[in-house]
C-alpha positions in Angstrom: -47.8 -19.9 -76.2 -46.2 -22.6 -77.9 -45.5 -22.6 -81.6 -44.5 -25.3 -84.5 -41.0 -24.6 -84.0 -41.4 -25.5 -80.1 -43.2 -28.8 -81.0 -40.5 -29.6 -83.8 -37.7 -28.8 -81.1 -39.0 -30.8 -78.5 -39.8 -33.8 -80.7 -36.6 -33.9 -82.6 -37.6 -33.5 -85.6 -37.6 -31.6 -88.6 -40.1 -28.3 -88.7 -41.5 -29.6 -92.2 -42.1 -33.5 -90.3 -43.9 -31.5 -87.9 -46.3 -29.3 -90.1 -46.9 -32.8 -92.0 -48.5 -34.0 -88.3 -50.5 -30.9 -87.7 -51.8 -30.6 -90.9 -52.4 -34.1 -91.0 -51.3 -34.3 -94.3 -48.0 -36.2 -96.3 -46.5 -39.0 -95.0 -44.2 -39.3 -91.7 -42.8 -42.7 -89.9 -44.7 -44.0 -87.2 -41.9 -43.0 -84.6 -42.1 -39.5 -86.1 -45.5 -39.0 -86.2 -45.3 -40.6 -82.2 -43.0 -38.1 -80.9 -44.6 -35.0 -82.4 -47.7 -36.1 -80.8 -46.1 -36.5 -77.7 -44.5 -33.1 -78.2 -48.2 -31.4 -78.9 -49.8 -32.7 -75.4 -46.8 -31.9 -73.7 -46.5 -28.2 -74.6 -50.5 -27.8 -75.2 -49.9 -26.7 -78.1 -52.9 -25.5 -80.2 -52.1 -24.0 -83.7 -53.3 -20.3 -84.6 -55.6 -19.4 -86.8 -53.2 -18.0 -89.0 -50.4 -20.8 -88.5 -53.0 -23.5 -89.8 -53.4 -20.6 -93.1 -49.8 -20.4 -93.8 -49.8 -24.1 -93.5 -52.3 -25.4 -95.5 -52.8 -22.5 -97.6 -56.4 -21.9 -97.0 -58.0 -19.1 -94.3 -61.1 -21.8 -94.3 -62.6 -18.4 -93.9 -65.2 -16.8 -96.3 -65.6 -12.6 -96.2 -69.0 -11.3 -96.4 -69.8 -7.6 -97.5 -73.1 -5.6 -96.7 -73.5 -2.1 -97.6 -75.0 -0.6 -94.2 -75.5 -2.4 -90.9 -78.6 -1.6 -90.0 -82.4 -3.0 -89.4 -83.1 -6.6 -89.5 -83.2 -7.5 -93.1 -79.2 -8.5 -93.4 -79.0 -10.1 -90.1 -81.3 -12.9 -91.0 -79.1 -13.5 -94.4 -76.0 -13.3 -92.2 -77.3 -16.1 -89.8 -78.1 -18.1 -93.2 -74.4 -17.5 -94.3 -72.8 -18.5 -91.2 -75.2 -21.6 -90.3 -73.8 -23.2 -94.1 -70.5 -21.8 -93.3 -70.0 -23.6 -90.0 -72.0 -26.8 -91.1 -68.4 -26.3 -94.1 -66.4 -26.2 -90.9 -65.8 -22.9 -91.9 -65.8 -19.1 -90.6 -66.9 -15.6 -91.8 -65.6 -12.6 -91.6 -67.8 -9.5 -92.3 -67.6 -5.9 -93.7 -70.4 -3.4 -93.6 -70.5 0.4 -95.1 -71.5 3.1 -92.8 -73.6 4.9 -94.9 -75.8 5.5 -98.4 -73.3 8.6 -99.3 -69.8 7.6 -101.0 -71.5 4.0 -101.1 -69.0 2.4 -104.2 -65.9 3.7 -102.2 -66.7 2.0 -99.6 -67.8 -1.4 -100.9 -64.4 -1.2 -102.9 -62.8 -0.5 -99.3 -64.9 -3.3 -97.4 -64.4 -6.1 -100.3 -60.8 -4.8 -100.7 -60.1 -5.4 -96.6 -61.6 -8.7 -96.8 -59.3 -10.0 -99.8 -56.4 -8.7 -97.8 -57.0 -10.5 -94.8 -57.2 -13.8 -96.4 -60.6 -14.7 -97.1 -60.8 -17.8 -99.2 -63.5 -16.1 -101.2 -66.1 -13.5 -100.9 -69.8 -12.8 -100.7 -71.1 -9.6 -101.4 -75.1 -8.5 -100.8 -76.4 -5.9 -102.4 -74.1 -2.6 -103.3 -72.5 -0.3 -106.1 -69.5 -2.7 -106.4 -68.8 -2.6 -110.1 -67.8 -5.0 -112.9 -64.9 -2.4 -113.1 -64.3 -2.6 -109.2 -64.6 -6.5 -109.8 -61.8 -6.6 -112.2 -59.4 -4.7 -109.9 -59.2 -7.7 -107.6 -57.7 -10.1 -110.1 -57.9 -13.7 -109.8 -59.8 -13.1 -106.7 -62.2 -12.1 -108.9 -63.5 -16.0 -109.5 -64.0 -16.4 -106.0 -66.6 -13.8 -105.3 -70.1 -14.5 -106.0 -73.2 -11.6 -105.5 -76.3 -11.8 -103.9 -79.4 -9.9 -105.1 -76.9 -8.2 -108.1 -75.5 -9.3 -110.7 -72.4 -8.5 -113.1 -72.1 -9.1 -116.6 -68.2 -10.5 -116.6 -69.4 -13.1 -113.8 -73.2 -13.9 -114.5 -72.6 -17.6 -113.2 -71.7 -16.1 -109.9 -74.6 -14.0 -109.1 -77.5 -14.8 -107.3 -80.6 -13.0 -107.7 -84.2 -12.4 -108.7 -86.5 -10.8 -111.1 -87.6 -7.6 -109.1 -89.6 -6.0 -111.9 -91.6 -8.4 -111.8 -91.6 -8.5 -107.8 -92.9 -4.7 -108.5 -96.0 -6.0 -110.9 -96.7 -8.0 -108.5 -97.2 -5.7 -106.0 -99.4 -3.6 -108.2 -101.6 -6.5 -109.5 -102.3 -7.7 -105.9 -103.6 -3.9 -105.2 -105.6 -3.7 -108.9 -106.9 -7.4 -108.2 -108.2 -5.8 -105.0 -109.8 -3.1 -106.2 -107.3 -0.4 -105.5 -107.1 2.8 -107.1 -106.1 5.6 -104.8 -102.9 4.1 -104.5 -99.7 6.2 -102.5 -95.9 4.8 -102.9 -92.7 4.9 -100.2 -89.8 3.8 -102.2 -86.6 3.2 -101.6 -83.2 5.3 -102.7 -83.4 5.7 -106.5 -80.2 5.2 -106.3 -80.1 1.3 -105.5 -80.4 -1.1 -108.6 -83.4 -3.4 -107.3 -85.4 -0.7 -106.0 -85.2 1.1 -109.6 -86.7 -2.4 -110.7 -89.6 -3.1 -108.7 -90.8 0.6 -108.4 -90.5 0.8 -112.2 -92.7 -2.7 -112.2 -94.8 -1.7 -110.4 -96.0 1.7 -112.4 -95.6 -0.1 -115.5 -98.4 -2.5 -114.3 -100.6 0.2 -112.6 -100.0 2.5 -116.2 -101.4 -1.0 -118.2 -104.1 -0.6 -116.1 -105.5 3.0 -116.9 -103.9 4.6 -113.6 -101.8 7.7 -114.0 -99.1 7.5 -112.3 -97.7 11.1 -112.4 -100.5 11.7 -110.1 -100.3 9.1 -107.6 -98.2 10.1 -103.7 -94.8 8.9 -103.4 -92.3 9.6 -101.4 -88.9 8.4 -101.7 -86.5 7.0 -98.4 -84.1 5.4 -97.1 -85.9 1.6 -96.2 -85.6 2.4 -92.6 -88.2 1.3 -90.3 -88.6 5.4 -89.3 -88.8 6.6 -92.2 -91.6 4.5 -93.1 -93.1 6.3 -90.0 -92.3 9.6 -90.9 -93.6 8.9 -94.6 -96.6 7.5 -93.4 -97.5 10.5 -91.0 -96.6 12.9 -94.3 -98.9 11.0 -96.3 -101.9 11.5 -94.1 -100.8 15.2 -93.4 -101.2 15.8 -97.2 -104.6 15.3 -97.6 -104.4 13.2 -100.7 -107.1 10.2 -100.7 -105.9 6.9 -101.1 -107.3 3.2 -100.1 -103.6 1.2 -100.1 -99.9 2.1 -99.6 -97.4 0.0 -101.4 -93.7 0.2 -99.5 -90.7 -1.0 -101.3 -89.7 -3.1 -98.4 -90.9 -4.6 -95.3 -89.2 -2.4 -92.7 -90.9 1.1 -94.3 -93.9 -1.2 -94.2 -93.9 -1.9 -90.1 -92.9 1.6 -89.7 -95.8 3.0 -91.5 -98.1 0.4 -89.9 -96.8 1.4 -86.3 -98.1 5.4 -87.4 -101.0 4.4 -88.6 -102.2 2.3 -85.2 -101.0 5.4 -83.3 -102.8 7.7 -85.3 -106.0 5.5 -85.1 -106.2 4.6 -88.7 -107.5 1.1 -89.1 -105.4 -1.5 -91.2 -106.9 -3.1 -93.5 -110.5 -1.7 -92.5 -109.1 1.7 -93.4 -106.4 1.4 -95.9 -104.4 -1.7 -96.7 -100.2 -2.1 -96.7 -98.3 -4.3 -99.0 -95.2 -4.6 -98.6 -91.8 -6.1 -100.2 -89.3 -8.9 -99.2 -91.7 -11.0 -96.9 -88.9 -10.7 -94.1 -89.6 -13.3 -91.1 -91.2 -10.2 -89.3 -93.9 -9.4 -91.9 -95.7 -12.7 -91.1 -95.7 -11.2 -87.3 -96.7 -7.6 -87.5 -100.4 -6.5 -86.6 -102.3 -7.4 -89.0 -99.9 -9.7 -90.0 -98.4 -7.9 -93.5 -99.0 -8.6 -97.0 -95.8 -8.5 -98.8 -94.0 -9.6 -102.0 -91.9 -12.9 -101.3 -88.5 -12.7 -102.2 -86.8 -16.2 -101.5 -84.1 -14.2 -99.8 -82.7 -17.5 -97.8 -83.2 -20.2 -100.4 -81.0 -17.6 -102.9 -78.1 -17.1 -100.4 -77.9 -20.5 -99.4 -77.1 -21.4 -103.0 -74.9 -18.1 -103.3 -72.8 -19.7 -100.9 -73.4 -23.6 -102.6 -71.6 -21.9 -105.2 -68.9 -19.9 -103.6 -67.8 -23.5 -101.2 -67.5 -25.1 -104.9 -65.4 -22.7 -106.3 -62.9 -21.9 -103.3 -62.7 -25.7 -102.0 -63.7 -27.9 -104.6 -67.3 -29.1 -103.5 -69.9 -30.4 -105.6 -72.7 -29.3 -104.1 -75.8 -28.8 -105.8 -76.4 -25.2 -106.9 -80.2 -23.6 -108.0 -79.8 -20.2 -109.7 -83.7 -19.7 -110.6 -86.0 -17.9 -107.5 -89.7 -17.7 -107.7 -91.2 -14.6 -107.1 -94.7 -14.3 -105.1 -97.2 -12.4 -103.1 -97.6 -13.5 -99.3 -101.3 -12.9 -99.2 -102.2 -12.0 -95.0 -104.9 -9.7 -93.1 -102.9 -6.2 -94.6 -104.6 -6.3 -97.5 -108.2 -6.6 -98.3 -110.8 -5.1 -101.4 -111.6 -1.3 -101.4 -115.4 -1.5 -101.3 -115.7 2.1 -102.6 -114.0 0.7 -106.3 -115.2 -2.9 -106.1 -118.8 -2.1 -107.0 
């Protein structure tokens, strides 16, 4: 494969005349700027990824971190990311944990590898990465903006929403419908915007006269199975209850897909809400209920933001989301309380 010294070689000139031609930058005579083009066709050369980084001092390549590959919910942000990357002319480069256990160690390894590899910045979605982790990467540090977290030494780079009130929300859609018997699947307690919108949500149900002490819950993982397997738990125990609120969409289809094997009608039976309002909830059967997040409209300004700050770009930046409920057939009024 040929490289800039081959082209400078062949065309007679110096290696620096040369770089000025590829890069396209800096100014070189007409007969220069000739022969190195002649050079280039003539030994098909094509400049390396890395060769057009060491010369223009730019990866045009942005790292992304997620903290667990898995489900749907992160590959939809993903395709968001790299749709506004490539429309930048740009490319992405992604890092993923493999697990909930040791999670901070390995968002400070998966940020850490991306910064190394030359990424001009860096995007990272939900995870333990600390303002302390932050500070370790030093000036790299103003070229990372977070999605759906925030940090206090960088508020103007993060991205997110109010999930406590995402979690009132919730609840008021159930009270406004009459709900009562109410049962919970949440999320880790371990994860910051799960901690918000479950504590939301039995704040607004406690304003309401319900005791929440007594109410079913059952805490996993946001996978789609363990939705099922909570669901099927839920049943087994015996405890009444007319809705189920999950803490995500994916626990949501999962505990839908038990309940229309186990022949319990949705909403005739029980009604689901659910959280995020992924693509999928508006699909299921019956088509899900679910608090919206503005998941896309927020990264798409994450990375707004990020393009500005690595490359100079004024483009224009929102950093307020609206918060909703996605009203659809999962959720109707409990007849037995709406008397």
């Amino acid at each position: 494969m040929a490289t800039i010294k081959d082209v400078a070689r062949l065309a007679g000139v110096g290696l620096g005349t040369a770089s000025r031609v590829v890069r396209g930058k800096g100014s070189v005579s007409q007969a220069k700027l000739e022969r190195v083009k002649k050079a280039i066709d003539a030994l098909g050369y094509r400049p390396s990824h890395a060769a057009r980084s060491l010369l223009s001092g730019s990866s045009r390549m942005i790292g992304v971190y997620i903290p667990l590959l898995s489900g749907t919910f992160y590959t939809s942000l993903l395709q968001v990311i790299d749709t506004e990357l490539r429309a930048a002319g740009l490319h992405m480069m992604v890092a993923f944990g493999v697990s909930r256990e040791d999670a901070r160690r390995q968002a400070v390894e998966g940020v850490g590898f991306l910064v190394e590899h030359g990424c001009d910045g860096v995007i990272v979605l939900t995870s333990p990465f600390t303002d302390e982790d932050l500070a370790t990467l030093g000036p790299k540090r103003d070229r990372l903006v977070a999605l759906n977290h925030s940090y206090d030494s960088s508020a103007g780079r993060s991205f997110t929403v109010d999930h406590r009130l995402g979690g009132r929300l919730a609840a008021r859609a159930l009270l406004d419908h009459a709900h009562r018997e109410i049962a919970v699947i949440a999320g880790p307690s371990t994860v910051a915007d799960n901690i918000d919108r479950m504590d939301g949500f039995m704040c607004e149900l406690e304003a309401a006269g319900i005791d929440t002490r007594a109410l079913w819950a059952a805490e996993c993982d946001f996978s789609s199975s363990a939705g099922y397997a909570a669901a099927q738990e839920l049943v087994a125990s015996g405890r009444p209850f007319s809705a189920l609120f999950c803490a995500n969409d994916e626990m949501a289809l999962g505990a839908l897909s038990w309940f229309h094997e186990a022949g319990i009608r949705v909403p005739q039976d029980v009604s689901v809400i659910g959280y995020d309002d992924t693509p999928a909830a508006a699909y299921s059967a019956p088509r899900l209920t679910s608090v919206h997040i503005p998941w896309r409209e927020m990264t798409r300004n994450g990375v707004a933001e990020l393009l500005n700050l690595c490359y100079g770009l004024q483009k224009p930046v929102t950093r307020t989301f609206p918060v909703s409920v996605s009203m659809r057939a999962s959720l109707v009024t409990c007849e037995r309380h709406s008397r």
